[in-house]
MARTI-232119 format. One record per atom (N, C-alpha, C): residue in one letter; x, y, z. Coordinates in steps of 0.02 Angstrom, whole numbers, padded with zeros to 5 digits, always signed. Layout:
<sites>
aXYZ...
</sites>
This chain:
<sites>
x-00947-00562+00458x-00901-00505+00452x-00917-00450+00501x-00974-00435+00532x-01002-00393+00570x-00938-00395+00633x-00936-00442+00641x-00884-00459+00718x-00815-00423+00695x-00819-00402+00649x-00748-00370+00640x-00718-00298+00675x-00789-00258+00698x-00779-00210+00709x-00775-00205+00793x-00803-00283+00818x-00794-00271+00895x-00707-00317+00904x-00677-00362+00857x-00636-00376+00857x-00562-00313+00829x-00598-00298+00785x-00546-00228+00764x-00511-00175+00807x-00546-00169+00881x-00536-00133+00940x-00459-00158+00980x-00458-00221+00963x-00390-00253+01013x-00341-00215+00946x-00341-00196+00907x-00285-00193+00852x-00283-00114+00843x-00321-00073+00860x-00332+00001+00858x-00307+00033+00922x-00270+00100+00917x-00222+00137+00963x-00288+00178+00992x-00315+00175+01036x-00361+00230+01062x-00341+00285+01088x-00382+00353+01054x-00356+00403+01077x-00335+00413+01153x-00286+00454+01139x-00225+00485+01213x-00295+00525+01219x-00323+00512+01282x-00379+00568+01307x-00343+00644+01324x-00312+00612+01383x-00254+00666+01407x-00217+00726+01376x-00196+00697+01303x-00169+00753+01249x-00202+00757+01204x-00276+00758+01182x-00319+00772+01145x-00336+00829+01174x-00380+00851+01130x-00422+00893+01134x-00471+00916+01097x-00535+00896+01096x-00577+00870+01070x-00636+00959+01038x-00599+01004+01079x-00650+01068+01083x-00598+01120+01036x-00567+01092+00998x-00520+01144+00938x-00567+01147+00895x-00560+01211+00878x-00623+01230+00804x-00586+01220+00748x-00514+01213+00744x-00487+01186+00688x-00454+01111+00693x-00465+01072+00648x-00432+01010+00677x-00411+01005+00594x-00307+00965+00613x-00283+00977+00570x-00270+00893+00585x-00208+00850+00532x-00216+00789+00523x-00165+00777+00494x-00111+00747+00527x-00045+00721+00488x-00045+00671+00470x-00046+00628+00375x-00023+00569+00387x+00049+00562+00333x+00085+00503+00369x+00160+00489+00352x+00154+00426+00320x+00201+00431+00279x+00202+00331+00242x+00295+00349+00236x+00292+00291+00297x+00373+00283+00307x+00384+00234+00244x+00428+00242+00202x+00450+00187+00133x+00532+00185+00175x+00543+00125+00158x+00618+00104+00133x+00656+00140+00091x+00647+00182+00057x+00694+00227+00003x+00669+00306+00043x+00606+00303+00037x+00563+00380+00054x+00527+00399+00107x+00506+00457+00150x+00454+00443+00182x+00410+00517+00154x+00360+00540+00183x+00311+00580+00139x+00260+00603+00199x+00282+00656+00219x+00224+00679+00273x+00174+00739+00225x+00103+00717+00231x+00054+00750+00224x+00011+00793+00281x+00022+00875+00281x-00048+00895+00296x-00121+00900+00280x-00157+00888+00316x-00236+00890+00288x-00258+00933+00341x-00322+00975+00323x-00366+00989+00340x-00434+00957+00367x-00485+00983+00403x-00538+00964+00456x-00552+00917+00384x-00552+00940+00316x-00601+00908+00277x-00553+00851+00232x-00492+00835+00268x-00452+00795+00242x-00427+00820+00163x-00425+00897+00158x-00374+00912+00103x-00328+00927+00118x-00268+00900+00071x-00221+00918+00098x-00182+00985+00075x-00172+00985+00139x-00130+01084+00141x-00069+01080+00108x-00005+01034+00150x+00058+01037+00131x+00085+00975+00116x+00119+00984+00099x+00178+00899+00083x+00245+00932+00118x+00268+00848+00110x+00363+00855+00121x+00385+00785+00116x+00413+00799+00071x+00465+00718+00044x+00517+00752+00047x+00553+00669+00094x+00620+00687+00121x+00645+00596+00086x+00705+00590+00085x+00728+00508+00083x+00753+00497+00165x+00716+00432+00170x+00736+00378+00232x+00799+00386+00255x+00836+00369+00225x+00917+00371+00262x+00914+00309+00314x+00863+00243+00311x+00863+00200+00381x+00924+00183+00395x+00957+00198+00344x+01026+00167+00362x+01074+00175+00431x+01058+00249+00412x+01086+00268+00474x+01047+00263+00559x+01027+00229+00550x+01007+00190+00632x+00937+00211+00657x+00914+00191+00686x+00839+00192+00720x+00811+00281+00755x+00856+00283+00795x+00866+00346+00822x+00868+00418+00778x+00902+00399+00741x+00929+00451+00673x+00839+00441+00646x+00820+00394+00631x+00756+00388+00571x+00705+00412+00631x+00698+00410+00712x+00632+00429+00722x+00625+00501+00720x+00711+00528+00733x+00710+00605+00721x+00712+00625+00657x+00726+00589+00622x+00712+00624+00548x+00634+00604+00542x+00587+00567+00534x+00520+00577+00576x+00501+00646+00591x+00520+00646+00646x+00504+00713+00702x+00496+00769+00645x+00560+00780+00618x+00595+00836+00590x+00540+00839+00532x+00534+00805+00495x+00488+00814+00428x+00415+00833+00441x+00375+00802+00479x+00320+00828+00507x+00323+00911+00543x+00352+00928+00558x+00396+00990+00576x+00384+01041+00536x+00441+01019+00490x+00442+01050+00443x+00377+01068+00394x+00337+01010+00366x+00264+01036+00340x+00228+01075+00383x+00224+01065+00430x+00206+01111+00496x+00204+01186+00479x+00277+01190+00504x+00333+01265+00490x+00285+01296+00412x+00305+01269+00363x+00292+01291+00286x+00218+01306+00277x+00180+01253+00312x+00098+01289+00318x+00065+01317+00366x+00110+01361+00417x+00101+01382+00487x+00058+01387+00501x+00059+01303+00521x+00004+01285+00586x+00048+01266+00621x+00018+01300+00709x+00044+01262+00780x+00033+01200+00773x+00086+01149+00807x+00081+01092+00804x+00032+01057+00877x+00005+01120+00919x-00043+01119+00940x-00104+01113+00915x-00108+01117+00856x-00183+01138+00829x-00181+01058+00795x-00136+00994+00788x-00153+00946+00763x-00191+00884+00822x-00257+00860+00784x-00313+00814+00806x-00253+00738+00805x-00220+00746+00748x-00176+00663+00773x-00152+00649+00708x-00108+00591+00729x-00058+00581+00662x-00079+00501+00659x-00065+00472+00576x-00090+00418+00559x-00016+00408+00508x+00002+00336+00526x+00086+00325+00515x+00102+00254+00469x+00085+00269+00408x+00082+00206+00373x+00174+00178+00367x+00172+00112+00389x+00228+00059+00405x+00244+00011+00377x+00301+00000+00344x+00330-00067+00323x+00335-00108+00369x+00338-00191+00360x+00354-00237+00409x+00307-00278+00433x+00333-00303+00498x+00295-00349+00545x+00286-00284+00581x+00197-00262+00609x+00203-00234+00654x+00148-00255+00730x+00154-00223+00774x+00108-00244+00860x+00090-00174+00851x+00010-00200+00821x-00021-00148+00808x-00063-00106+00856x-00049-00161+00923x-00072-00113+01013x-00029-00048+01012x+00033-00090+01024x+00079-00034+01056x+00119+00016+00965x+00089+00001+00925x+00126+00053+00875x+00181+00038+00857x+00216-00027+00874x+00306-00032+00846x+00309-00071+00796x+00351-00052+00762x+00372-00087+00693x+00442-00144+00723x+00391-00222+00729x+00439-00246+00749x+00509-00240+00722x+00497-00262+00652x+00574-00292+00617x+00556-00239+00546x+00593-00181+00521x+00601-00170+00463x+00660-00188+00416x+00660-00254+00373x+00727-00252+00358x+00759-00210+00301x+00709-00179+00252x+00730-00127+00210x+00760-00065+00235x+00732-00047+00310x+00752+00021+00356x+00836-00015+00403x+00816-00082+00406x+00863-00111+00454x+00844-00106+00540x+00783-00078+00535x+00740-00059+00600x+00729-00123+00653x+00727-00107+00691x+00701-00167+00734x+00648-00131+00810x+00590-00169+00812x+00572-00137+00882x+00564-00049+00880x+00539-00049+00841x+00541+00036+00820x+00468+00075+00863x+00479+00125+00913x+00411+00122+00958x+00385+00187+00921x+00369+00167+00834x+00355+00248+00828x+00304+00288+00863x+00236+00238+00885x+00188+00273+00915x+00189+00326+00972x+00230+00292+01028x+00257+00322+01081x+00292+00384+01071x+00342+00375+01011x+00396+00421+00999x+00392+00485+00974x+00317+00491+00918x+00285+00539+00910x+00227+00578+00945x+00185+00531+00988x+00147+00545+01038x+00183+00600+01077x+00249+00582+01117x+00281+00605+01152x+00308+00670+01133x+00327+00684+01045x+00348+00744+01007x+00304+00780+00993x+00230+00749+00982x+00175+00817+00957x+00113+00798+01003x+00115+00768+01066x+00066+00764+01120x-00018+00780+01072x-00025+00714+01029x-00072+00727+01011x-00085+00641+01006x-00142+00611+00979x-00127+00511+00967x-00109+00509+00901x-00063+00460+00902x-00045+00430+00850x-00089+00347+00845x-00093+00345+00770x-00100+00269+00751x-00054+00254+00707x-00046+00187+00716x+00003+00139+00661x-00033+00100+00609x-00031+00078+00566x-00061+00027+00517x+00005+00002+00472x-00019-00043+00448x+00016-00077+00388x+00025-00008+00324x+00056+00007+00294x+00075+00053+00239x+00036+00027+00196x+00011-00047+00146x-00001-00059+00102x-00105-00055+00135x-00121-00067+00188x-00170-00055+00219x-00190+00000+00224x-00135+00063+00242x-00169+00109+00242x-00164+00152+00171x-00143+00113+00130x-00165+00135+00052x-00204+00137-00001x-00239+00062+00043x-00310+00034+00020x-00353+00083+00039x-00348+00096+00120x-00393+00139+00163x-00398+00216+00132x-00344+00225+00092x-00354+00297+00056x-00401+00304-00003x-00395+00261-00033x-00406+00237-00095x-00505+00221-00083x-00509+00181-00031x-00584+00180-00023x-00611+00255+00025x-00601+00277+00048x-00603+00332+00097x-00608+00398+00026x-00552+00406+00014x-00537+00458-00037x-00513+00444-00108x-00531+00378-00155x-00486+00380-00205x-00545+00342-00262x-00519+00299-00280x-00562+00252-00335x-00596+00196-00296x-00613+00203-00254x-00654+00157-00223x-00722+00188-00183x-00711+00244-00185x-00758+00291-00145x-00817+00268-00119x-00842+00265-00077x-00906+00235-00058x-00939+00174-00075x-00870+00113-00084x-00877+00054-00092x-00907+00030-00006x-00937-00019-00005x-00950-00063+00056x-00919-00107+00056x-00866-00148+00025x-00790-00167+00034x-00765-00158-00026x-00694-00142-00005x-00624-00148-00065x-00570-00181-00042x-00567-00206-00088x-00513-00248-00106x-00454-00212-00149x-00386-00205-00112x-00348-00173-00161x-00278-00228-00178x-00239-00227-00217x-00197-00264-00249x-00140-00216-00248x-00095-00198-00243x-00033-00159-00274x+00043-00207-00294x+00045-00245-00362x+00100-00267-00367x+00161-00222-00388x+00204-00234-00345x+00276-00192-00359x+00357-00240-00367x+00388-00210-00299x+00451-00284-00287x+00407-00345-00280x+00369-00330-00212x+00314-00399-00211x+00276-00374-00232x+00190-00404-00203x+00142-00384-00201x+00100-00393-00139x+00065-00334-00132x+00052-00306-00073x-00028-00297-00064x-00072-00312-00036x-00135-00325-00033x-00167-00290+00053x-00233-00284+00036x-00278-00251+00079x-00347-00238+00075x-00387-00250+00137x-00471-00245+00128x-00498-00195+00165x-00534-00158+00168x-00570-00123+00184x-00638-00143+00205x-00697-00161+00253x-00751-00203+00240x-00804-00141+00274x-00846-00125+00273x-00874-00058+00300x-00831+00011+00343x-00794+00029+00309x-00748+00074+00326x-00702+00064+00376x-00682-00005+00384x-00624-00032+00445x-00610-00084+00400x-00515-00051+00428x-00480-00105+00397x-00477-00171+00416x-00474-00225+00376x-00481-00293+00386x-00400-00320+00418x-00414-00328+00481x-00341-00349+00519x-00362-00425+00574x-00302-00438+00588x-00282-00503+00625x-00287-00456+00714x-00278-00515+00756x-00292-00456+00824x-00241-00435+00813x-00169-00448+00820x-00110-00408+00836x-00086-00391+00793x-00091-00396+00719x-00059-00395+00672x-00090-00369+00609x-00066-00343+00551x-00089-00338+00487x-00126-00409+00437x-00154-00412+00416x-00168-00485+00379x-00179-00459+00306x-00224-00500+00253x-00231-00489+00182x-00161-00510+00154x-00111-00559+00157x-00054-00566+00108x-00072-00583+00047x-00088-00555+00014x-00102-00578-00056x-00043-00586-00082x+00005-00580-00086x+00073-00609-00127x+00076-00670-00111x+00053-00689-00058x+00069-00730-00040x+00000-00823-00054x-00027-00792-00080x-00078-00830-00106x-00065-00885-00168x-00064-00957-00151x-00040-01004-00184x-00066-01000-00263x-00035-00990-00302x-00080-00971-00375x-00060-01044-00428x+00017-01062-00412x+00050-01100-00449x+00103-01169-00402x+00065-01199-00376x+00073-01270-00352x+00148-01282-00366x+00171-01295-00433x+00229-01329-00437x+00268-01232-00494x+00248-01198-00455x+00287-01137-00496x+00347-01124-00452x+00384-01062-00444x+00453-01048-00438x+00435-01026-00356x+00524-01051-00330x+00516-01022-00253x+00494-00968-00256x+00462-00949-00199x+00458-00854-00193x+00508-00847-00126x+00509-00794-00114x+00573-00768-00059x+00545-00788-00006x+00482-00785+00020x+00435-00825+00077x+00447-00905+00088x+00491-00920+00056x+00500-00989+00057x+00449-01037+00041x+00397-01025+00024x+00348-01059-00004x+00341-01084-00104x+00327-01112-00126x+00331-01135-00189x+00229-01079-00223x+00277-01065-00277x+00193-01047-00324x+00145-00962-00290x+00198-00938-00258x+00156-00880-00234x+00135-00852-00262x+00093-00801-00275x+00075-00743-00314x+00120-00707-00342x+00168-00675-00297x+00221-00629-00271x+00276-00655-00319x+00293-00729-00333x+00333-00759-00370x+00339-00765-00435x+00273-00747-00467x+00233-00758-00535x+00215-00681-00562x+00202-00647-00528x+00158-00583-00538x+00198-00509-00528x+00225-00526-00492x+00296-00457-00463x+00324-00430-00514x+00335-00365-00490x+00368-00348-00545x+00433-00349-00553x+00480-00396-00494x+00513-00423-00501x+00529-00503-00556x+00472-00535-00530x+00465-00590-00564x+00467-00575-00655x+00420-00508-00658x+00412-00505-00723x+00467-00475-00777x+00513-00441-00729x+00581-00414-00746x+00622-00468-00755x+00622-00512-00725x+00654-00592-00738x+00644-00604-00799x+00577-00607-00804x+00543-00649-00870x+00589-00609-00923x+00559-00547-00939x+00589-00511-00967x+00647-00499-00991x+00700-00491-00948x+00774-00497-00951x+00791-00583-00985x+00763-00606-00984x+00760-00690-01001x+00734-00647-01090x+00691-00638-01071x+00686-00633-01178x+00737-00578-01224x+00763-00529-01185x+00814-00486-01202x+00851-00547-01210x+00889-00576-01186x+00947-00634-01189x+00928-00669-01247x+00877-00681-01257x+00846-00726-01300x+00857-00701-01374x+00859-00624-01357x+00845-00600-01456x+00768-00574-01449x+00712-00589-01425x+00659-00582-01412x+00615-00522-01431x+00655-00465-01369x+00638-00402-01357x+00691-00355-01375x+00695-00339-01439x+00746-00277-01452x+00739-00229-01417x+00686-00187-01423x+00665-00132-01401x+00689-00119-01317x+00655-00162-01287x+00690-00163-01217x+00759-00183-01223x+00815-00216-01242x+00860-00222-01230x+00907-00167-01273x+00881-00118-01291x+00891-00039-01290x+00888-00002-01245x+00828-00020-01200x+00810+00048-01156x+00854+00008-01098x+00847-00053-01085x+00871-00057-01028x+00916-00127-01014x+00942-00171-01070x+00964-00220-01083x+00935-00285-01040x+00991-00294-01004x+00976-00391-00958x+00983-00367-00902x+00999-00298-00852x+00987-00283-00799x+00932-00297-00782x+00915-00331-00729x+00820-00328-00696x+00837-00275-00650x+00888-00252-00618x+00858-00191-00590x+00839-00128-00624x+00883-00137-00702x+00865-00084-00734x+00765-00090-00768x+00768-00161-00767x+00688-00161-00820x+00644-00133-00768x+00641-00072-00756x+00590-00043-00725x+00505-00063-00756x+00438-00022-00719x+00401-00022-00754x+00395+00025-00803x+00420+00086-00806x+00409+00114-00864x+00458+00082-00912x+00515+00041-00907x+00549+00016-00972x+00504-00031-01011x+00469-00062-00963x+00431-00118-00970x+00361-00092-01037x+00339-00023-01002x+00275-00005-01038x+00302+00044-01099x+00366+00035-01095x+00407+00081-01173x+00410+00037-01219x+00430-00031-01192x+00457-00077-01257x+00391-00099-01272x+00341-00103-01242x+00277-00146-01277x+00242-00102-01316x+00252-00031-01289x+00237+00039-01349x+00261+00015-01418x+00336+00016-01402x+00353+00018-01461x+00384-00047-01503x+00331-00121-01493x+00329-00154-01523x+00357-00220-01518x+00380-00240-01417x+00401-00304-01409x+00352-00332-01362x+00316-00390-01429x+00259-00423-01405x+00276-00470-01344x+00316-00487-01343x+00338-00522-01294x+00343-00515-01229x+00368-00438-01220x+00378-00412-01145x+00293-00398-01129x+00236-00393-01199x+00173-00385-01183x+00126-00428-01162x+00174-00511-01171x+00135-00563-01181x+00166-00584-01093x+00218-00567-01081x+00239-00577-01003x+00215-00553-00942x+00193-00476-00970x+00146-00446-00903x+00082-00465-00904x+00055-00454-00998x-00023-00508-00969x-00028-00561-00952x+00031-00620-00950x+00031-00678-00922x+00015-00666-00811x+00052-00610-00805x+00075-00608-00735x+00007-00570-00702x-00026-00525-00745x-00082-00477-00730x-00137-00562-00742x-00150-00610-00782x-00191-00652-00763x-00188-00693-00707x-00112-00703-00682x-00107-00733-00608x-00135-00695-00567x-00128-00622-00567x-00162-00576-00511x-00244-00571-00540x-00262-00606-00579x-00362-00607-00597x-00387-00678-00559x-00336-00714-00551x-00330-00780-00532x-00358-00778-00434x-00304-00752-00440x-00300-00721-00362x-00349-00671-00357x-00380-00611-00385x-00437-00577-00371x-00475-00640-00365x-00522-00660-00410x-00565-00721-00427x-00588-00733-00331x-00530-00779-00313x-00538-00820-00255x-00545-00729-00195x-00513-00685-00211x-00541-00639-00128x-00624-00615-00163x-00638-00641-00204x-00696-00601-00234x-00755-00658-00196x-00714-00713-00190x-00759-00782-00172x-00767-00769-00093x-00707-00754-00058x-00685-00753+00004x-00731-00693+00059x-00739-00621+00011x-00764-00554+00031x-00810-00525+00006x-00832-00529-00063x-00854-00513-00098x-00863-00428-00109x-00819-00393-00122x-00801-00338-00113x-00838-00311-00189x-00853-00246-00180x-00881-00205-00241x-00851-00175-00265x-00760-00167-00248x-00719-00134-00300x-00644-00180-00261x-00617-00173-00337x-00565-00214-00326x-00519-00142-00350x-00471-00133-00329x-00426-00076-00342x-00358-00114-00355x-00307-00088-00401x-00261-00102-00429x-00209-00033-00425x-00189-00062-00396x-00095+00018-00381x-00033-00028-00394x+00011+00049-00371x+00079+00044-00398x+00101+00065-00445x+00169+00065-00466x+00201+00102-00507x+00190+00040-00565x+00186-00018-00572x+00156-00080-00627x+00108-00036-00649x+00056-00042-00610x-00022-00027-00639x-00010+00050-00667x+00023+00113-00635x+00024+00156-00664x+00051+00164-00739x+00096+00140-00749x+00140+00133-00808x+00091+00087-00856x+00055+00035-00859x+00016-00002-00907x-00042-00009-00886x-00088+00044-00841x-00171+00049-00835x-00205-00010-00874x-00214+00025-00928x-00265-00033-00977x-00246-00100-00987x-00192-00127-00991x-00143-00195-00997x-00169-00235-00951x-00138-00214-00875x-00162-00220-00848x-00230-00247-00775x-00277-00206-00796x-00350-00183-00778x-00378-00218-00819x-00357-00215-00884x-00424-00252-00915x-00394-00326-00913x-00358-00357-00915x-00318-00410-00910x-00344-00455-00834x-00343-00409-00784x-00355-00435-00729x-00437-00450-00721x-00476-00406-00739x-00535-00393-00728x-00578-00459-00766x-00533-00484-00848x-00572-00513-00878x-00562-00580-00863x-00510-00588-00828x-00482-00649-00790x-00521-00665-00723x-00535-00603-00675x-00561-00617-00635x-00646-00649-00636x-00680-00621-00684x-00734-00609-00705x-00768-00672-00756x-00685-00710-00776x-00697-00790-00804x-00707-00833-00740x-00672-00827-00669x-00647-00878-00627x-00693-00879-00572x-00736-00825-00575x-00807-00825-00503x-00840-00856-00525x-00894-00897-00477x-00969-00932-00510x-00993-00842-00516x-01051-00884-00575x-01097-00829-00611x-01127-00774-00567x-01131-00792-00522x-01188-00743-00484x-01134-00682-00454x-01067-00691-00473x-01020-00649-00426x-00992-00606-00467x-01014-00624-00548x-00985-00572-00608x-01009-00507-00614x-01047-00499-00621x-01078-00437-00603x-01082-00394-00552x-01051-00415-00490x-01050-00390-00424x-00996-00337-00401x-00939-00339-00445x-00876-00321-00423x-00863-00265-00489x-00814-00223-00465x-00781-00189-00530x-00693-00181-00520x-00656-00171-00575x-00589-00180-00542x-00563-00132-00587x-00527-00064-00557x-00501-00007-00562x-00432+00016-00524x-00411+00055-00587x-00342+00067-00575x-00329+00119-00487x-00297+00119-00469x-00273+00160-00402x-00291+00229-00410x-00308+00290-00394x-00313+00369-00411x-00262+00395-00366x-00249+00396-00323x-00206+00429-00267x-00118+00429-00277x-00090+00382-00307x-00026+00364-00337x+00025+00384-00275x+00068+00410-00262x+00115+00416-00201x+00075+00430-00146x+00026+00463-00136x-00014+00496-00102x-00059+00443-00053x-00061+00387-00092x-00112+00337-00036x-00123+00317+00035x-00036+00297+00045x-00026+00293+00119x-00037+00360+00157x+00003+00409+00142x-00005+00459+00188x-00084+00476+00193x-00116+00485+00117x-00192+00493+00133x-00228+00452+00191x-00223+00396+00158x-00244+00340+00204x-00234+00334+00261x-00169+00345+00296x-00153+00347+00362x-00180+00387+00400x-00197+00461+00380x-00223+00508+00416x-00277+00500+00404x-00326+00464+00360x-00407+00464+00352x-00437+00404+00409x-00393+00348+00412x-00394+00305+00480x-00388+00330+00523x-00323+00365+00539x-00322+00395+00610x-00388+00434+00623x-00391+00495+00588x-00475+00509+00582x-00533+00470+00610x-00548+00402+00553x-00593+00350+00583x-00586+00359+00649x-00532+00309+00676x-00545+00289+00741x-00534+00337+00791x-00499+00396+00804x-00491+00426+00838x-00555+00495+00851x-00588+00500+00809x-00649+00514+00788x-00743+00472+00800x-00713+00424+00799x-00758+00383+00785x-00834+00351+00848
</sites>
């Protein structure tokens, strides 16, 4: 694993010498987590607290151009509201949906944004003449999370976040675990169930297929139909877009064993899948996010943990711990700007 950090260099944006400036007595720190519905620019301080926020909604709809200036504009704006010169920022860290070319900073293909070839690196470089880095969004959430969150001063983490899919990431001595050109860690995508249901990856038995909180809204909406789950088919009937996770963690409140017996079925596929990265990395904290894990913590965490903790040889039980997320919306942007930090720092 040592080789990771001289391999990690082809995949890292090295600071713009040229528009740095390395002799500011204040150094300030933007990070962004572009979402498909949202994006979320954070200020931080030299000591990575953060000063300001600004949540704005995406709008990708409206075209590439439109989204790098709405970009521009939001960073701006936190700017403006915590007046600091946008001279006085050390660099911005830009957590990303997608396939991305993690040299040059572009988000090849976003299809939730409708993005394609997106050069955000360049595009902000060019707007606040300071370096930008790119990462994976679900990467640089992990990276928050061990840097600043429930993983704190782990020597690797392992993070999990099941949501639509599920979204995975490592951390291994304070550098993220990447492919040369690319993001890696698919944990959704990790074969759990041989002869189980397509997943959208076109592959049979994924994680992502079994464990999602899509998948589990399926399940779910399947026992509403059934007679099953009263309770939920109150709050939110046979819609799966309606069975959110909080509908999900209302009806098992208030008494449908069933919708309780479906997520701990789906939370043991994801102990299944810890188990084997525990074999693979052997990481000292396993972290668990998302709006799933927020809504049913204990369900869960302990569900996963005791699953994981059946499926290692012996010598690996004791080694690991597995904890809920601390940072909650906040990860990527944390994360993005605590990387950029790393390496541009470093």
């Amino acid at each position: 694993m040592d080789v990771q950090k001289q391999e990690s260099q082809s995949n890292e944006q090295p600071p713009n010498k040229s528009k740095s400036n390395d002799n500011r007595r204040d150094d300030y720190w933007i990070g962004f987590d572009l979402g498909g519905t949202k994006m979320l620019a954070a200020l931080l301080d030299a000591k990575l607290r953060v000063v300001e926020r600004k949540r704005r909604k995406t709008k990708g709809h409206e075209g590439l151009d439109v989204g790098l200036k709405r970009i521009v504009a939001t960073i701006e704006s936190v700017l403006k509201e915590a007046d600091v010169e946008p001279e006085r920022l050390r660099g911005i860290g830009v957590g990303c949906p997608g396939p991305l070319d993690l040299k040059k900073g572009v988000i090849r293909e976003a299809p939730n944004l409708g993005w394609v070839d997106a050069p955000v690196k360049e595009y902000l470089e060019d707007a606040f003449h300071c370096p930008v880095v790119v990462a994976n969004d679900v990467d640089a959430g992990v990276f928050g999370e061990h840097a600043l969150g429930a993983a704190r001063g782990s020597h690797c983490t392992v993070g999990v976040f099941p949501g639509t899919g599920i979204g995975g990431g490592c951390v291994y001595q304070d550098r993220i675990l990447q492919g040369k050109n690319s993001s890696c860690f698919e944990v959704g995508h990790i074969q759990v169930a041989p002869d189980g249901p397509l997943c959208g990856c076109g592959q049979q038995g994924c994680l992502e297929s079994v464990a999602s909180r899509l998948a589990i809204a399926a399940a779910a909406a399947t026992a509403v139909f059934r007679g099953q789950a009263p309770h939920l088919r109150e709050i939110a009937g046979t819609d799966v877009a309606e069975i959110r996770s909080g509908a999900l963690a209302a009806a098992i409140e208030a008494g449908d064993d069933v919708i309780e017996n479906i997520v701990s079925s789906a939370a043991e596929k994801i102990g299944v899948a810890v188990a084997s990265l525990v074999h693979l990395v052997a990481p000292d904290t396993v972290v668990l996010g998302g709006g799933l894990v927020e809504a049913m913590p204990d369900l869960i965490v302990k569900t996963v943990r005791a699953t994981a903790r059946k499926r290692v040889l012996p010598s690996y039980k004791d080694t690991f711990k597995v904890v809920a997320a601390k940072l909650g919306d906040d990860a990527t942007a944390l994360g993005a700007a605590s990387w950029a930090r790393q390496l541009l720092c470093d």
